[in-house]
C-alpha positions in Angstrom: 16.0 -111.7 85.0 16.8 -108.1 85.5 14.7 -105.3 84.1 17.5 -103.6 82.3 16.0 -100.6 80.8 13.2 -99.4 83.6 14.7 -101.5 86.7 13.3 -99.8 89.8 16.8 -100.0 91.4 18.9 -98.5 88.7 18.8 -97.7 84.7 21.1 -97.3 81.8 22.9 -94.4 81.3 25.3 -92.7 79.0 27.7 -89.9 80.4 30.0 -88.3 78.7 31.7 -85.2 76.5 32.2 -84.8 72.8 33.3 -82.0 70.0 29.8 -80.6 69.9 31.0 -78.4 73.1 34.3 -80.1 74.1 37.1 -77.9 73.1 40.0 -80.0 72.3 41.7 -79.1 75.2 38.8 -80.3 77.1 38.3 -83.4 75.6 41.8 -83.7 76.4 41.8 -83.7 79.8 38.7 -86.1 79.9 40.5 -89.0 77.7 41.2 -92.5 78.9 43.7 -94.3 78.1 44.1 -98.0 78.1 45.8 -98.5 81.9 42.5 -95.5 83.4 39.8 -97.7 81.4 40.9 -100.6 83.1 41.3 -98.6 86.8 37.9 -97.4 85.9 36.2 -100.8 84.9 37.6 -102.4 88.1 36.1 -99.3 90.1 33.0 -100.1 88.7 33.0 -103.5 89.7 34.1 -103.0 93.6 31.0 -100.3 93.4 28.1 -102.7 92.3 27.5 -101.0 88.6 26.4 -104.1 86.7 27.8 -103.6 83.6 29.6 -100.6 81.6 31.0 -100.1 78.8 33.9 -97.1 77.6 34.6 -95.2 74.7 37.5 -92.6 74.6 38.7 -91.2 71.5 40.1 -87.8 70.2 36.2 -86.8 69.7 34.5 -87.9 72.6 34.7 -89.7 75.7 31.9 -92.1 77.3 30.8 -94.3 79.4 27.6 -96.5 79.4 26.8 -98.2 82.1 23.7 -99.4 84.7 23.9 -96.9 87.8 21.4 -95.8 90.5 22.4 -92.3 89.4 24.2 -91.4 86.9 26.9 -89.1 89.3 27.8 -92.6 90.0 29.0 -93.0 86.3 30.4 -89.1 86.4 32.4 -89.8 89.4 34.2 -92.8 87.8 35.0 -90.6 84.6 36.1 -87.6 86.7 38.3 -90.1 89.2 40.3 -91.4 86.2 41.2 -88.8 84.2 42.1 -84.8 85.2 38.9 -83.6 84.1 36.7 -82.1 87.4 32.1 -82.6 87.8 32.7 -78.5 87.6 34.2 -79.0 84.1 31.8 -81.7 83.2 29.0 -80.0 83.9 29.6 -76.9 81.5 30.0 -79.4 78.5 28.8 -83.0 79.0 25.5 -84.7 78.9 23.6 -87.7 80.1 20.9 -89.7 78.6 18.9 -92.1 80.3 17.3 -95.4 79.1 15.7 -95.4 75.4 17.9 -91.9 74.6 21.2 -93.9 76.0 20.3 -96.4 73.5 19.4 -94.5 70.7 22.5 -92.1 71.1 25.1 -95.4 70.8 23.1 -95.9 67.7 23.7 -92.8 66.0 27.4 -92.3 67.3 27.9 -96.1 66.6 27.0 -95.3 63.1 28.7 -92.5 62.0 25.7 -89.7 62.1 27.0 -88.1 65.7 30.6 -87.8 64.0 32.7 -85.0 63.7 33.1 -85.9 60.5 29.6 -87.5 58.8 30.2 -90.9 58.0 33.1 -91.7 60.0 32.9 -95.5 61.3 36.6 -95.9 63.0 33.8 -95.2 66.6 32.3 -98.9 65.7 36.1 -100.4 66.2 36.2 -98.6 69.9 32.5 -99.2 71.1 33.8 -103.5 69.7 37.1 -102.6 71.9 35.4 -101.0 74.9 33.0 -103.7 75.0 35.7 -106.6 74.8 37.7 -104.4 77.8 34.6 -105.0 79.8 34.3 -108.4 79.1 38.0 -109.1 80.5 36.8 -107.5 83.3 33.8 -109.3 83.7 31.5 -106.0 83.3 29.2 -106.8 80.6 25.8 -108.3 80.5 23.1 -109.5 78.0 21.8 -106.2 77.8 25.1 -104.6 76.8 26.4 -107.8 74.3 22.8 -107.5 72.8 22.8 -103.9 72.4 26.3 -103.8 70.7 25.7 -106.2 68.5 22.4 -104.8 67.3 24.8 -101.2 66.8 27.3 -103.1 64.4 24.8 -104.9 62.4 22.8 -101.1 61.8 26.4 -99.9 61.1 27.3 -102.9 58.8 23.5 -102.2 56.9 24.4 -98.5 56.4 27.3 -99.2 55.1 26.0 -102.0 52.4 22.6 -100.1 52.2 24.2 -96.4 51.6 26.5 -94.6 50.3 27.4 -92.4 53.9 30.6 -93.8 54.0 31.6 -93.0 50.4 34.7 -90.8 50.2 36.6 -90.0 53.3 35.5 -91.8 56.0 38.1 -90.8 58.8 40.2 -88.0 59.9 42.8 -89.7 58.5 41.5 -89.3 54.8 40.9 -85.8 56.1 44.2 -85.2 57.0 45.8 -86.5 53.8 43.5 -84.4 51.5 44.8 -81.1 53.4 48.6 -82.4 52.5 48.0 -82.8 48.8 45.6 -80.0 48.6 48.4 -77.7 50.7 51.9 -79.5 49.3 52.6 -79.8 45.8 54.9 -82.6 44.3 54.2 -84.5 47.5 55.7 -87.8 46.3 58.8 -86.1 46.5 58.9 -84.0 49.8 60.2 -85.7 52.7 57.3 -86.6 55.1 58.0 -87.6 58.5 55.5 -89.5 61.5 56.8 -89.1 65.0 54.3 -91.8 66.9 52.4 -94.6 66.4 48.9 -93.4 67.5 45.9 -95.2 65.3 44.9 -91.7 63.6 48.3 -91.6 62.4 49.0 -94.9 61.4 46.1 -94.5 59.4 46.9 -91.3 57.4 50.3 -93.1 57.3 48.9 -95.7 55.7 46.5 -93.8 53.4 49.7 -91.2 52.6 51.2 -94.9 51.5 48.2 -95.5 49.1 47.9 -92.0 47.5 51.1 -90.1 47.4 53.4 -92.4 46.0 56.4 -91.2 48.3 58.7 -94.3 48.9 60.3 -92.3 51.4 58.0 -91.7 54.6 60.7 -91.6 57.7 58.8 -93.0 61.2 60.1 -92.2 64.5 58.7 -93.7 68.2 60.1 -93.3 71.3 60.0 -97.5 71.0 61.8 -98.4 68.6 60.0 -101.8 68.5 56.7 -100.3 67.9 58.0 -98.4 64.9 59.3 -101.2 63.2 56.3 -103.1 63.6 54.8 -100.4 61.9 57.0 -99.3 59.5 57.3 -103.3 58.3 53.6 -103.2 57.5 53.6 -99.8 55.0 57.3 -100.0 53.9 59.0 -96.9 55.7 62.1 -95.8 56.8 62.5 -96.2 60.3 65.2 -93.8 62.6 66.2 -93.6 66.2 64.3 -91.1 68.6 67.7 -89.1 68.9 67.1 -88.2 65.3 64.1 -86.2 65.7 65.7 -82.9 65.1 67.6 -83.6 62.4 64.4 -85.3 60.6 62.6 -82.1 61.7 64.9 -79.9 59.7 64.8 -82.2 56.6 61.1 -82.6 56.6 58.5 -80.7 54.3 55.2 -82.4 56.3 55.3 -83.4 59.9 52.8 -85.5 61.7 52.7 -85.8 65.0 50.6 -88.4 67.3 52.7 -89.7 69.7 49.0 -89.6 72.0 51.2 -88.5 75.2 49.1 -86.7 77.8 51.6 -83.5 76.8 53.1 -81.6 73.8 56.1 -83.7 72.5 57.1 -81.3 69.9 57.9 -78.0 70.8 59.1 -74.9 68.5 62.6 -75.2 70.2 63.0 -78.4 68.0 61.9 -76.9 65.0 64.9 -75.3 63.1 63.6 -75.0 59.4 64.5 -73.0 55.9 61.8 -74.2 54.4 58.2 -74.1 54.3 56.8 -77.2 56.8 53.3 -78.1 57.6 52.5 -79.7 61.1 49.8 -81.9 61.5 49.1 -82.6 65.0 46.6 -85.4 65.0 46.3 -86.4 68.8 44.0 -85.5 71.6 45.2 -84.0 74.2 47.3 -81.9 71.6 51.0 -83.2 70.9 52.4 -80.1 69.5 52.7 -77.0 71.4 51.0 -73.9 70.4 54.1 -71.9 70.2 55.2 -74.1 67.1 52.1 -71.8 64.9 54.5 -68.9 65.7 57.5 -70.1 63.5 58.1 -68.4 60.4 57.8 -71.3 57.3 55.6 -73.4 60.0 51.8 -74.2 59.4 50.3 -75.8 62.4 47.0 -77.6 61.9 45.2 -79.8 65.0 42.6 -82.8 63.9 39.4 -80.2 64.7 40.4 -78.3 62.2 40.4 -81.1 59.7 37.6 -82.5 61.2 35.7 -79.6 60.4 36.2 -79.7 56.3 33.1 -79.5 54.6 34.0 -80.7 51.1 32.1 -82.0 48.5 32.0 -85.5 50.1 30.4 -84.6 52.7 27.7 -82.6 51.6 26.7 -85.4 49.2 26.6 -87.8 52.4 24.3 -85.9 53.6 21.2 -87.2 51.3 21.7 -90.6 52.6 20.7 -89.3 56.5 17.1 -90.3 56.2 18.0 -93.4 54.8 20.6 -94.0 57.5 17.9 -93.2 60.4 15.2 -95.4 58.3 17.9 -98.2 59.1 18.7 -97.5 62.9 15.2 -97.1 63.4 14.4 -100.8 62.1 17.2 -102.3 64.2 17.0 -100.2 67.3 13.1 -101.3 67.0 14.1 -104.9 67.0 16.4 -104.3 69.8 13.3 -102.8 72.0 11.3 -105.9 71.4 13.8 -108.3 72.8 14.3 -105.3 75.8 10.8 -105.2 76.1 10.6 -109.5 75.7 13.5 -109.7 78.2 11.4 -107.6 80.9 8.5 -109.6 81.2 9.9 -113.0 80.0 9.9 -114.4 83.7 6.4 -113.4 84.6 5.8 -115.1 81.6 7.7 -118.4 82.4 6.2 -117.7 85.6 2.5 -117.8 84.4 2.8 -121.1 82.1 4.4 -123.5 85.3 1.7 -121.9 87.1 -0.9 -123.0 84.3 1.1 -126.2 84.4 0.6 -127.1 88.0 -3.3 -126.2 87.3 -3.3 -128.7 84.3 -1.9 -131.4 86.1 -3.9 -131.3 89.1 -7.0 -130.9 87.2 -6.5 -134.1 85.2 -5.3 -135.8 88.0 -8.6 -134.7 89.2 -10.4 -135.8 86.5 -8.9 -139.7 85.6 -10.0 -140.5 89.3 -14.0 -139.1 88.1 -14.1 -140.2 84.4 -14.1 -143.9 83.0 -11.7 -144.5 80.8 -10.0 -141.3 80.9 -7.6 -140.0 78.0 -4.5 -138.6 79.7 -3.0 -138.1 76.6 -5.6 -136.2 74.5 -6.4 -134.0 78.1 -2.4 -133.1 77.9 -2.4 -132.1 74.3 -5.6 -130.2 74.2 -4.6 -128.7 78.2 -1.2 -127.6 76.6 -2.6 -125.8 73.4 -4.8 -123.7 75.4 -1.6 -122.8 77.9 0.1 -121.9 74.9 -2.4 -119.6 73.7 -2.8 -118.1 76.9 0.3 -117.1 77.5 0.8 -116.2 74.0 -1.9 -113.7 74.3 -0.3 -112.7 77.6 3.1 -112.0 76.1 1.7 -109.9 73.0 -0.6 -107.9 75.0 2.9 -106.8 77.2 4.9 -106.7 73.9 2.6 -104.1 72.4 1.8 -102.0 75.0 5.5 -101.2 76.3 4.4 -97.7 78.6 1.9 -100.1 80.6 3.6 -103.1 81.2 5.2 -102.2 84.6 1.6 -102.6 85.5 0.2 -105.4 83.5 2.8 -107.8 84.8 2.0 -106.7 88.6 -1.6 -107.5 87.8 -0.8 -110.8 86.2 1.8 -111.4 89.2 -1.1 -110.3 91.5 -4.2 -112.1 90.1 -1.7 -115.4 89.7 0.0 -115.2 92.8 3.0 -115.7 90.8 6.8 -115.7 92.1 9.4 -114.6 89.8 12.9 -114.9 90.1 15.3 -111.9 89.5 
């Protein structure tokens, strides 16, 4: 059974870049999409890292994984997407171990979002982990640890009132449009892309505009239907961008191409038009904020509205940690149980092979020898051996690297891996 958290051979890590000092152009450089993850995951694999998991949204990027150094894991990252170390270096971190495990906590939960609250992460650590599974590059360790994130997420949830309000950039982004664009149920609204973050404000535009007109446009045509059945919109051809462009009185772009797919030379407008670009790397090219009548705004700057909802969120942090804390706790005794479990097993068939030598020893001496009440009473004080062995190691976590190579030592125990 491997030592997953203080293995002598290689630890757990977390690598990665996020808004905190990510510019979005950064961040865009650094994502992954589906077809790099899985280049990356299979990389992994061929390498020897026993188990990773990835993350890569529009507000951070991530790997977890088990490496001898974590370069190992920045090489992977750097490999698959056009980010450079150089670039990494000036705005990424790594945390090691026990601060690798409490940071997917508190990302996995909503308090390391850009916007406090926000659980759409839990869906991508679920996907990432499900990625590594088809790959065959998880491990107990990492299903454990996941699972223990998503019931602290599902608890703050139930527990708190963190999530209350807007819980996404999507919410975000449809707040600015009814806060900016008056009579909005009767402007002409158009989506150019089927990326999640805009499905999402599509769907919450759906819920709290009460425009019966949303037009939807996707280089796919299939995609958009698919979408378009699902929230009732008006679907149109590709070649119709332009002429939708002109019409429209709120764009949203998040086509999530690696380049800007709406430039200002398609924007021809009268009228006053507010751009919502709402992928990472950007979709909309800078020059489009130069148009007169045009208002460009990118996610970060959504991301970044500190409304009333928010600010009453944050009285529930304590509360929030108060539950992480508990779980994450939990989630260090089974670590901690995990590590020393074989010395452990190791000990009691080693007891066991004492026992059953020893009354062996002693029906060929005694008249009228009780094998039965020599098991039972043999076997209690086994179990309370052990059990006193496996407490002491549970409760002393920073000296059990050295309690189990006593007990190895003073048993002559063998262990297997």
């Amino acid at each position: 059974m491997k030592a997953y958290n203080i293995s002598k051979h290689s630890s757990f890590y977390v690598v990665g870049l996020s808004y905190k000092k990510a510019d979005v152009h950064t961040r865009g450089i650094f994502s992954l999409n589906e077809e790099s993850r899985t280049n990356l995951l299979r990389q992994a694999k061929s390498s020897g890292i026993d188990g990773i998991l990835v993350t890569s949204t529009c507000n951070r990027t991530e790997l977890f994984g088990f490496a001898q150094h974590p370069f190992q894991l920045i090489q992977l990252l750097c490999g698959n997407t056009q980010g450079t170390v150089e670039e990494f270096q000036k705005v990424g971190y790594v945390y090691k171990n026990y601060e690798a495990i409490n940071h997917m906590f508190r990302v996995g939960t909503g308090l390391d979002s850009q916007i406090l609250g926000d659980f759409e992460i839990i869906s991508q650590i679920k996907q990432g982990f499900y990625a590594s599974r088809e790959e065959d590059m998880t491990n107990h360790f990492l299903e454990r640890l996941c699972n223990s994130v998503i019931q602290a997420s599902k608890r703050i949830k139930n527990e708190t009132e963190l999530s209350s309000g807007a819980t996404s950039v999507a919410f975000a982004s449809v707040q600015y449009i009814l806060s900016k664009v008056p009579n909005i149920s009767e402007k002409n609204i158009l989506l150019f892309g089927t990326g999640k973050i805009g499905r999402n404000t599509c769907e919450n535009l759906v819920k709290h505009t009460d425009n019966d007109h949303i037009v939807l446009i996707n280089r796919t045509r299939d995609k958009a239907e698919k979408v378009a059945g699902k929230f009732n919109l008006l679907v149109k051809e590709y070649g119709e961008l332009q002429e939708e462009i002109r019409k429209a009185d709120v764009l949203v772009v998040a086509t999530g191409a690696q380049h800007p797919t709406v430039s200002g030379d398609l924007i021809h407008t009268s009228k006053p038009l507010l751009v919502l670009d709402l992928s990472i790397p950007r979709n909309v090219d800078d020059n489009v904020g130069n148009l007169e009548n045009v208002t460009l705004v990118h996610l970060d700057q959504l991301s970044k509205m500190t409304d009333d909802t928010l600010k009453r969120r944050e009285k529930y942090i304590p509360k929030a940690e108060a539950i992480i804390s508990e779980v994450e706790g939990d989630f260090k005794k089974w670590l901690e149980t995990r590590k020393f479990a074989p010395t452990i097993k190791a000990l009691k068939k080693k007891l066991k092979s004492i026992q059953e030598a020893e009354i062996d020893n002693q029906r060929k001496k005694i008249k009228d020898f009780n094998d039965e009440h020599a098991e039972i009473l043999s076997d209690r004080i086994i179990q309370k051996i052990t059990t006193h062995f496996a407490n002491h190691l549970r409760e002393s976590p920073n000296s059990s690297d050295e309690s189990i190579e006593l007990i190895k030592k003073v048993f002559q125990l063998e262990t297997s891996k």
